[in-house]
N, C-alpha and C positions, 0 to 999 in steps of 0.2 A: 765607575767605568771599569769594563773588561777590558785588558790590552794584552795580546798573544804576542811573543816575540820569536820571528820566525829565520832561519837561515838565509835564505831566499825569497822570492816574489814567487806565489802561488798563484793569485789572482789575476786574470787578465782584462775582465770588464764587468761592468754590471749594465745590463741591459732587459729585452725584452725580447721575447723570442716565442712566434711563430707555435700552439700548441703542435702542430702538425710534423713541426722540424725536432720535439724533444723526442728520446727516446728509453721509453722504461726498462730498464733491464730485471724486477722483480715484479709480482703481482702485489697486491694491496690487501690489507684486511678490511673487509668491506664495510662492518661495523664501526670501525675506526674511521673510513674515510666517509661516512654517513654524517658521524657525530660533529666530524671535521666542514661537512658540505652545511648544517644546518648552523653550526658556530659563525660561520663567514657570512652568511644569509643575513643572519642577527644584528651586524655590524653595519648593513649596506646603511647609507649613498657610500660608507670609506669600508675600505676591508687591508688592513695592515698584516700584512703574513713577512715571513722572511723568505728570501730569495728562494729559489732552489737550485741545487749546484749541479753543473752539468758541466763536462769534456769540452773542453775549448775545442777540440780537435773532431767530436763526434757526436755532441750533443746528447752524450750519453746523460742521465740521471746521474749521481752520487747520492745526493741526498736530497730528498724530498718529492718522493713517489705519493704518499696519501696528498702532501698540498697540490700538485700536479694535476692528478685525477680530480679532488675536490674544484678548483678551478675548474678543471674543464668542462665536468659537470655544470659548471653557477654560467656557462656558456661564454667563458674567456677565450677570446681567440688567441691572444697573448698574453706570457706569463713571465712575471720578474725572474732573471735566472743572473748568478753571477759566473760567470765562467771560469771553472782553472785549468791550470796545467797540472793534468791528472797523472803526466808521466814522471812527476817530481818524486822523486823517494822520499819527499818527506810526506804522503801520502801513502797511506796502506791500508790493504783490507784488512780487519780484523785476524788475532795470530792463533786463534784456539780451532780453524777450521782450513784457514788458507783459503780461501776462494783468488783464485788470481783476478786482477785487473783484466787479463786477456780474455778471461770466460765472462769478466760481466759486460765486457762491451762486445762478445761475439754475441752472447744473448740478448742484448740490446738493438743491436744492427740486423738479425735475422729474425727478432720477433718473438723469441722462442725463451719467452720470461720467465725468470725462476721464482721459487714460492716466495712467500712474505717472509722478509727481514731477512733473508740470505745472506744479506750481507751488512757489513757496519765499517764505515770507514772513518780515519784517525787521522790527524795530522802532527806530526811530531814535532814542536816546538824546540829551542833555543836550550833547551835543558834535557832535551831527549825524552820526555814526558809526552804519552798519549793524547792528546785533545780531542774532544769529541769535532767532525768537522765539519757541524754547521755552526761552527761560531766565525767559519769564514762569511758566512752570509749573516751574522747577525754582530759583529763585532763595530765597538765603536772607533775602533782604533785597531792598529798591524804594524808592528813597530818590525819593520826586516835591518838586519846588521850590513 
């Protein structure tokens, strides 16, 4: 078992949300979310993916823009999403380009999506150490002090 131990509460639900209501803020690699629509197909009557993480507040994307499109593709109306609070600083975009938070949810909320992988986001654990951060949607465990 994986256990992140976090300063704070980052999470706020895990639910199921409305393809219509998520909103991507990158484009996809189409190859990639092909290989992805045909792997999920393989699995029916069950198809176990991890959440995707999205802006409690906007319904923004973070992460998982190819499982999103793949979904919506297989004609999911709704999609497992865990929600955080995207305004945590213990949240960042990746530091070798700086893409702010503010440009990828104005590009999410206007439509006006940036290319594939633009962005990578991180969540900073209890020792100040980077975490990749879909282990909030795949984590067994979240130990906050």
């Amino acid at each position: 078992m994986y256990t992140i131990t976090l300063k704070e509460s980052v999470v706020f639900s895990n639910s199921f949300l409305d393809v219509n209501d998520i909103f991507p803020h990158e484009e996809v690699i189409i190859d990639r979310m092909e290989k992805l629509v045909n792997y999920l197909a393989s699995l029916k009557p069950y198809i176990i993916i991890p959440s995707i993480l999205v802006c409690s507040e906007t319904n923004m994307i973070i992460d998982g823009h190819h499982r999103y499109y793949a979904l919506r593709k297989l004609g999911f109306e709704k999609v497992p999403v865990t929600k955080i609070n995207y305004s945590s600083k213990l949240i960042t975009t990746h530091l070798d380009n700086q893409i702010s938070k503010e440009l990828l949810i104005k590009a999410a909320l206007s439509q006006k999506v940036l290319p594939p992988k633009s962005s990578f986001h991180h969540i900073i654990d209890i020792d100040y150490k980077l975490q990749p951060i879909i282990l909030l949607s795949a984590l067994s465990r979240i130990d906050y002090l």
